[in-house]
C-alpha positions in Angstrom: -18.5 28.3 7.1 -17.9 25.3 4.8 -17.5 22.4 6.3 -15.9 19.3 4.6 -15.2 15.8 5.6 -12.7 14.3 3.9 -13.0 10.0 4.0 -9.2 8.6 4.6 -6.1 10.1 6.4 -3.7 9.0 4.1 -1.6 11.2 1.5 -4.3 12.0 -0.4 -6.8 12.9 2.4 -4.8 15.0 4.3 -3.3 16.9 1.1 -7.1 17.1 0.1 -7.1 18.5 3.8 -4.0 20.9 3.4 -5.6 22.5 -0.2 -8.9 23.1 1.5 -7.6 24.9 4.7 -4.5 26.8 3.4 -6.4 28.9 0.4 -7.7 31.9 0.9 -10.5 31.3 -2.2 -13.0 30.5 0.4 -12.6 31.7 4.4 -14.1 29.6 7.1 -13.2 26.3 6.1 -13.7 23.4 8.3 -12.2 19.8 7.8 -12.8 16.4 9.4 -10.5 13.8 8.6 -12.5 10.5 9.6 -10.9 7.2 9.1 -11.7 3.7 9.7 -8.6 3.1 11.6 -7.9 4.6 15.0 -4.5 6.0 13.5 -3.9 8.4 11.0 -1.1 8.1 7.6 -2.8 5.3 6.1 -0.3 4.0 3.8 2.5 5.9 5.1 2.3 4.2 8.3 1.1 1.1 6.8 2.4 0.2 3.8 5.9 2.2 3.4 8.5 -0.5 4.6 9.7 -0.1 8.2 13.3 0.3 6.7 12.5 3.7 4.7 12.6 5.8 7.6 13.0 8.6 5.4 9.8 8.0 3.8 8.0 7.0 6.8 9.3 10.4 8.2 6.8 11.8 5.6 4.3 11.6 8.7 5.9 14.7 10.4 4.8 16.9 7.6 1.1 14.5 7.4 1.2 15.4 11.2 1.7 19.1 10.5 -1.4 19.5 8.5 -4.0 17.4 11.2 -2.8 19.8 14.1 -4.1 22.3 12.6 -7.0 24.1 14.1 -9.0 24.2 11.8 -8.5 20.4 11.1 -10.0 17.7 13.3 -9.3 13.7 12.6 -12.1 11.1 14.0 -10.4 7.9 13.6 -12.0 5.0 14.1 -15.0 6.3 12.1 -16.5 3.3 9.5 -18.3 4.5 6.4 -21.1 2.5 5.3 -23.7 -0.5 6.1 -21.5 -1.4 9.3 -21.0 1.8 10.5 -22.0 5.5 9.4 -24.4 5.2 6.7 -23.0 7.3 3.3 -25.7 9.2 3.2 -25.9 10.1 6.9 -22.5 11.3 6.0 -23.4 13.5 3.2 -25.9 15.1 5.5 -23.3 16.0 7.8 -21.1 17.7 6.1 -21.6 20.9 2.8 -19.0 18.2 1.5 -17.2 15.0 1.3 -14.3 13.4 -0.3 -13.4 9.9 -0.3 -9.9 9.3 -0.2 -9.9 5.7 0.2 -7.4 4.2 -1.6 -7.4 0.6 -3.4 -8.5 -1.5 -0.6 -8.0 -5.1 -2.3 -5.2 -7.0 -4.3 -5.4 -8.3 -7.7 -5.4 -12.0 -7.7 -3.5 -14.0 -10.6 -5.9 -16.7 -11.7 -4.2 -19.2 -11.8 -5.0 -23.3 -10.4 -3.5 -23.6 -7.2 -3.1 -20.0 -6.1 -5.6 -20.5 -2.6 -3.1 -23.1 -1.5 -1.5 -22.2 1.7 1.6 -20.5 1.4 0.2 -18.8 -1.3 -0.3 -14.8 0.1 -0.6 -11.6 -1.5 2.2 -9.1 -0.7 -0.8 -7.0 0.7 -0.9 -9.3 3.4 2.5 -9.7 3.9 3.3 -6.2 4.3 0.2 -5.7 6.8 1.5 -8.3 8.5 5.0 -6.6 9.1 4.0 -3.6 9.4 0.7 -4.2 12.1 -2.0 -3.4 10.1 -4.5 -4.3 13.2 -6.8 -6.1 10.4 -4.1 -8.8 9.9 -4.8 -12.1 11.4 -2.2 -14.0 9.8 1.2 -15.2 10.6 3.4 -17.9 9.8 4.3 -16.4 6.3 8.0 -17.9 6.3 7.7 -21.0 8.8 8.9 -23.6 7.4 10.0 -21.7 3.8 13.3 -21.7 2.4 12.8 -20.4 -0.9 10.1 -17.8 -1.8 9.0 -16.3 -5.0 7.7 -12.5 -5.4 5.6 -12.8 -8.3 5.5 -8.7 -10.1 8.5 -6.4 -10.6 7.2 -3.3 -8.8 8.4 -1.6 -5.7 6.3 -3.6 -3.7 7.6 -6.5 -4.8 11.1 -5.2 -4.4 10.2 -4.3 -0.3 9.0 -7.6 0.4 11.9 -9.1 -1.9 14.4 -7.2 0.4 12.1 -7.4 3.9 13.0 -11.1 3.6 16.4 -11.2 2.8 17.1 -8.7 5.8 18.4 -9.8 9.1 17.1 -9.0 12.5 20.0 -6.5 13.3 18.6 -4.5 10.9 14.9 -4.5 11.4 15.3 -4.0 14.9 15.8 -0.8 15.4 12.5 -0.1 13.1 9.1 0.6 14.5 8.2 -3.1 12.8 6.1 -5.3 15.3 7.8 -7.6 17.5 6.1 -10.5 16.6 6.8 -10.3 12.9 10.7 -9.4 14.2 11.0 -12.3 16.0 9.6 -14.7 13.0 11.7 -13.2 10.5 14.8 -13.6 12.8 13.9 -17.3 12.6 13.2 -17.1 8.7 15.4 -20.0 6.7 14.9 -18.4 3.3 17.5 -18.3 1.7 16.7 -18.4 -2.0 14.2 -15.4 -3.1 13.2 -15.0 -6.8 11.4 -12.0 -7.5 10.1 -12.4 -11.3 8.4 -11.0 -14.0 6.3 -11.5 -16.6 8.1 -8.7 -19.0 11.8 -7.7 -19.2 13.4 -5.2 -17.2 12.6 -2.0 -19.9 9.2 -2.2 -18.7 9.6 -3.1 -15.2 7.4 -0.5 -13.0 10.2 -0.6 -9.5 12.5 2.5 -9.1 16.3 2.7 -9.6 16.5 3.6 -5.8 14.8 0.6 -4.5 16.6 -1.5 -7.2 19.6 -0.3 -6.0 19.0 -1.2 -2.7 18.7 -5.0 -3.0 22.4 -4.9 -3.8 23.2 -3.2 -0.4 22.0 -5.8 1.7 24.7 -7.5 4.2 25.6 -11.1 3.4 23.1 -11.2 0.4 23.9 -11.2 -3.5 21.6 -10.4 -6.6 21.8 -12.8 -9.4 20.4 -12.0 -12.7 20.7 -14.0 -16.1 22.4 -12.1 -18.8 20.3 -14.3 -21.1 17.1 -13.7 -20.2 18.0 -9.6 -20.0 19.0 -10.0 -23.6 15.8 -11.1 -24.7 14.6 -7.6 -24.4 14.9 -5.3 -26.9 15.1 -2.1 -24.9 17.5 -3.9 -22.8 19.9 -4.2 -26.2 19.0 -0.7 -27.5 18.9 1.2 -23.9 19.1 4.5 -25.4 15.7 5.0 -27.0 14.0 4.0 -23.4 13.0 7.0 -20.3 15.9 7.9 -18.5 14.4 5.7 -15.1 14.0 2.6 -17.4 17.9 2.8 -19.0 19.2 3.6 -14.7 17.4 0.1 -14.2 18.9 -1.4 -16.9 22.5 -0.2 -15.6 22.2 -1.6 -12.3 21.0 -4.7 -13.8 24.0 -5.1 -16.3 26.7 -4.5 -13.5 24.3 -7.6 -11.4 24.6 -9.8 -14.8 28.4 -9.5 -15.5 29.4 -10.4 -11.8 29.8 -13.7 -10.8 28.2 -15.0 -7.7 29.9 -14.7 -4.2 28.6 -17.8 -2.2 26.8 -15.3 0.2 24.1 -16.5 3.1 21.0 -15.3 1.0 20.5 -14.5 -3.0 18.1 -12.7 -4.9 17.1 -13.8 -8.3 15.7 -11.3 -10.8 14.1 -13.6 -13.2 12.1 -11.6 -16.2 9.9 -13.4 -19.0 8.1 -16.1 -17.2 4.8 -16.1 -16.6 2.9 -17.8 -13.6 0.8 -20.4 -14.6 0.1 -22.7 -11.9 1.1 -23.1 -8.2 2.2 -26.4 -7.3 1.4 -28.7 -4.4 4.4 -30.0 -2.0 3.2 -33.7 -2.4 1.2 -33.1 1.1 -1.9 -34.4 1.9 -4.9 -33.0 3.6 -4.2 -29.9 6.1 0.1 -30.6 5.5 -0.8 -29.6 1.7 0.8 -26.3 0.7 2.6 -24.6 -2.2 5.8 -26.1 -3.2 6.8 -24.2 -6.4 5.3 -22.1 -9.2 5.6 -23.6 -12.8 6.2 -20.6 -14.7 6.2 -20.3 -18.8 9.1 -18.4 -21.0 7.4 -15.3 -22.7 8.8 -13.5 -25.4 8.1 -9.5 -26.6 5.4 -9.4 -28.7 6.6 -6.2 -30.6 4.0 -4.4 -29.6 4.7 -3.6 -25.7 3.4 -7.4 -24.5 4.5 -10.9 -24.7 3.5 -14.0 -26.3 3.7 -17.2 -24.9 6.5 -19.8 -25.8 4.8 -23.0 -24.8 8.3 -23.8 -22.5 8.0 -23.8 -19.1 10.2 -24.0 -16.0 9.1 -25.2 -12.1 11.1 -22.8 -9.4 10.9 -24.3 -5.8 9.0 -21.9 -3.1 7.6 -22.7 0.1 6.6 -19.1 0.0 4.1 -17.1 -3.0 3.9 -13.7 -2.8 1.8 -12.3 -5.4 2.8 -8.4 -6.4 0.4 -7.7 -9.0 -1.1 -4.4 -8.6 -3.9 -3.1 -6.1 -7.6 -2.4 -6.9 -10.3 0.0 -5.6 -13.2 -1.6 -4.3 -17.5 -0.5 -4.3 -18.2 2.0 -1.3 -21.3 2.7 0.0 -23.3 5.0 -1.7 -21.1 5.9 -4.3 -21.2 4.7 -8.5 -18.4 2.8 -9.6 -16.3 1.5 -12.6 -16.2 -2.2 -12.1 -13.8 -2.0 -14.8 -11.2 0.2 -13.4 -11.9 0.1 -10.1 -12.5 3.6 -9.6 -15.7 6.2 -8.8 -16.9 7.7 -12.1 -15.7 11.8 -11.7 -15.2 14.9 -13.5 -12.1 16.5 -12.2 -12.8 15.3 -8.8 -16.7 15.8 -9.0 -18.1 11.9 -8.5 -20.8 11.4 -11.7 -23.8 9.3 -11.3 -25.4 8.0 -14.3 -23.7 11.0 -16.4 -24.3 13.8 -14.0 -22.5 15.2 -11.2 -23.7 14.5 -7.7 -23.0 17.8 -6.2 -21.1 17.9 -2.7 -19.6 14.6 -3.5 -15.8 14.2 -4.2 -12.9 11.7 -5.0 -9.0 12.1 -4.4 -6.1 9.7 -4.8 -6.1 5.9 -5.4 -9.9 5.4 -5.8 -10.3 8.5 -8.5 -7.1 7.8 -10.8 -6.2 4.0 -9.7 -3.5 2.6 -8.2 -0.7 5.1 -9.9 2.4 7.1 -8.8 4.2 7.6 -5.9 2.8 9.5 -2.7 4.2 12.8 -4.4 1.3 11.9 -7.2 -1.8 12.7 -4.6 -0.6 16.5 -4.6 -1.9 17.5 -7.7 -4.3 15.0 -8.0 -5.5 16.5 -4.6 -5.2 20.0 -5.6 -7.4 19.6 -8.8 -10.4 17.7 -6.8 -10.1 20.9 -4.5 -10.5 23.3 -6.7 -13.7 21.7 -8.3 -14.9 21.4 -4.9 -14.4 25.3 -3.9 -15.6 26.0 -7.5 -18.6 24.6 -6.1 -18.5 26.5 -2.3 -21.0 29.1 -3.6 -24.0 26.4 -3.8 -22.9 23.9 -1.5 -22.9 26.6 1.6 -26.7 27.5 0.9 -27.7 24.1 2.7 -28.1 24.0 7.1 -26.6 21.5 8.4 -27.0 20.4 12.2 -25.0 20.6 14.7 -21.4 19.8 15.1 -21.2 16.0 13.3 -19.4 14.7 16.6 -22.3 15.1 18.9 -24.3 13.4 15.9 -21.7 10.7 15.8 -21.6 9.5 19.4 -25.4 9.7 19.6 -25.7 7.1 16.6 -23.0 5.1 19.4 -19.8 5.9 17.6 -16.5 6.5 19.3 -14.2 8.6 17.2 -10.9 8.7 18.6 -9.8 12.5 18.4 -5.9 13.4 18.1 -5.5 13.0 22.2 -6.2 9.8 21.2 -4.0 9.1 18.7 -1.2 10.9 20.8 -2.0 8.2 23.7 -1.3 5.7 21.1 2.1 7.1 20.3 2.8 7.2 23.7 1.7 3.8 23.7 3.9 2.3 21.5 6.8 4.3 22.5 6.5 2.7 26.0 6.0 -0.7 24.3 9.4 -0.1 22.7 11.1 0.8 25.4 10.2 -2.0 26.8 11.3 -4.2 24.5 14.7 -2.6 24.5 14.1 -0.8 20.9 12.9 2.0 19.7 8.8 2.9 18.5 7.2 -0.4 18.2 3.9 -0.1 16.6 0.6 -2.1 18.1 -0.2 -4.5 16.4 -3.9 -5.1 17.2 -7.4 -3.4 17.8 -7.7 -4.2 21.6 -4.3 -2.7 22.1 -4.6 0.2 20.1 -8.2 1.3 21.5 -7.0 0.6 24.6 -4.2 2.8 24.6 -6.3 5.4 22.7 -9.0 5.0 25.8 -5.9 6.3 28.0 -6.7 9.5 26.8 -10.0 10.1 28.3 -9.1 8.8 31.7 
């Protein structure tokens, strides 16, 4: 019997889980799905906006693959100094492939970014969708405008997460306490900008689209600053995605605005440079706008600097930027890229191949694609790794790795657990006179989760 853990239960890991158990290359295969958290979906329940229930519903066919029998997730399980040392790990299992994502945000680096009111959209979106690692609040107290810095679909959810009203995010699954502070939220004015013009801007059609659908809300975008890109002028030589977003944004540009409650400014060719201070002093010091300069294409894909710059009022900074991979224990790593060193799955160390050690997703490729992207990218780490079965097998392992984990004092929470937690939060929801409302802590979470066992 092979038996495989597989680090992570988001798309990747349980795709990596799905190719493993469903081929028939290899019989006998056995897969444990250990993550840190005590629930499973990783991004999918934690980073897909609480208003894409279709995408969110992705978890039913996420769920499909963990009930399997031969599948068993340990949630709650931490990889590394903390927790389960790597190479404990490794001794566990014939296999194991981290699937762990891009833990961390890029930063801008620019003076004034640490100033509060200055947040990554990671931590926004943990925040509203109850990552239990988020301790921070107060995102839009006091704000009326706010600027999304990046032109990606993360910066289009938190663009449109803020211009929502509570009517609508009530009936999601989002936690109450974020519901309640955005139903309080004064922003009014969001600009969502980028450094580049819209040809090159990384957000879907679909989610573009959607910012125009939002009650009481209009979309402002500067015909003059669109025309400074040439693929904006010459649409037809650009990738069908690119010339849809340049549609959408011509219909925004030639109609006037409405007067409604809320507007969204697309703003494209200005750079961050510097976040200003409100004029406070001591601990009532915070961000009061962004001083941004005018870029202009470069001719070769980039922009150039035009030494003119323009001051855009926010109480709130969102940063949008991209996501990076981070060191894990054990394991080499491309400071560069942010990714572990492989060869079609197979991690490399110092130019060779560390056998029985495997990467999938985010922290092999970087943070690229959609969630659609970790099936292939899955599939070809799997096929290296039962390439491999024939050599890997030879070595005894002991006994089963969940007696070895709750001797070492660990307390994986099984899939009764993770049911509990569902039940949990369907209760809290009930409660509350919505529907599933998620937990948005680790006491409540491992509490519920604890229910199982009594």
């Amino acid at each position: 019997m092979l038996r495989v853990a597989v680090v992570g239960s988001g798309p990747s890991g349980v795709y990596t889980a799905q190719g493993l158990v469903q081929q028939s290359q290899v019989p006998g295969v056995r897969v444990d799905v250990l993550d840190r958290l005590p629930c499973p979906y990783g991004l999918v329940r934690y980073g897909v906006a609480p208003d894409h229930e279709k995408i969110k519903s992705l978890q039913n066919n996420l769920r499909a693959v963990l009930e399997d029998e031969r599948v068993r997730f340990l949630g709650g399980v931490r990889i590394g100094p903390d927790g389960l040392p790597a190479a404990r790990l490794r001794e566990l299992y014939h296999a194991v492939v981290y699937c762990v994502g891009a833990a961390t945000d890029r930063h801008l680096g620019v003076p004034g970014e640490e100033l509060p009111g200055s947040w990554s959209a990671t931590e926004f979106v943990s925040w509203y969708s109850a990552h239990p690692d988020c301790v921070a609040d107060g995102f839009v107290l006091g704000a009326r405008s706010a600027v999304v810095i990046g032109v990606g679909n993360v910066a289009v959810d938190v663009t449109r997460i803020l211009a929502r009203g509570a009517a609508e995010l009530s009936p999601t699954d989002m936690p109450q306490a974020a519901l309640t502070a955005l139903a309080a939220s004064e922003v009014t004015e969001i600009s969502m900008v980028g450094r580049r013009g819209p040809s090159q801007a990384r957000f879907t059609t679909k989610e573009l689209r959607e910012l125009g659908a939002l009650p009481d809300t209009e979309v402002i975008v500067d015909p003059r600053e669109l025309e400074l890109d040439p693929g904006y002028n010459e649409p037809s030589g650009l990738p069908a995605a690119n010339r849809r977003n340049v549609e959408v944004l011509r219909g925004w540009a030639a109609t006037p605005p409405r007067g409604a409650a809320r507007r969204i400014r697309l703003r494209f060719f200005l750079r961050p440079v510097e976040l200003l201070a409100d004029g406070g002093e001591g601990e009532g010091r915070r961000v009061g706008a962004v001083r941004f300069e005018r870029t202009v294409p470069d001719g070769h894909g980039g922009v150039t600097g035009t030494g003119r710059y323009e001051d855009i009022d926010a109480q709130l900074v969102l940063r949008s930027v991209g996501y990076r991979g981070v060191p894990l224990d054990g394991l080499p790593f491309d400071a560069e890229h942010g990714t572990v060193p492989h060869l079609a799955g197979r991690v490399v160390r110092d130019g060779t191949i560390a056998p029985g050690e495997y990467v999938a997703g985010w922290i092999k490729r970087g943070p690229t694609g959609v969630i659609g992207t970790n099936r292939p990218c899955a599939k070809e780490t799997v096929t290296s790794l039962l390439e491999d079965a024939g050599m890997l097998v030879r070595r005894e392992l002991p006994e089963d790795p969940l007696v070895v984990l709750r001797a070492a004092g660990l307390a994986p929470v099984e899939w009764a657990g993770w049911q509990a937690i569902e039940r949990a939060e369907a209760e809290l929801g009930a409660s509350l006179g919505r529907g599933v409302v998620k937990l948005p802590d680790w006491t409540s979470l491992l509490a519920a989760a604890r229910t199982a066992r009594s």
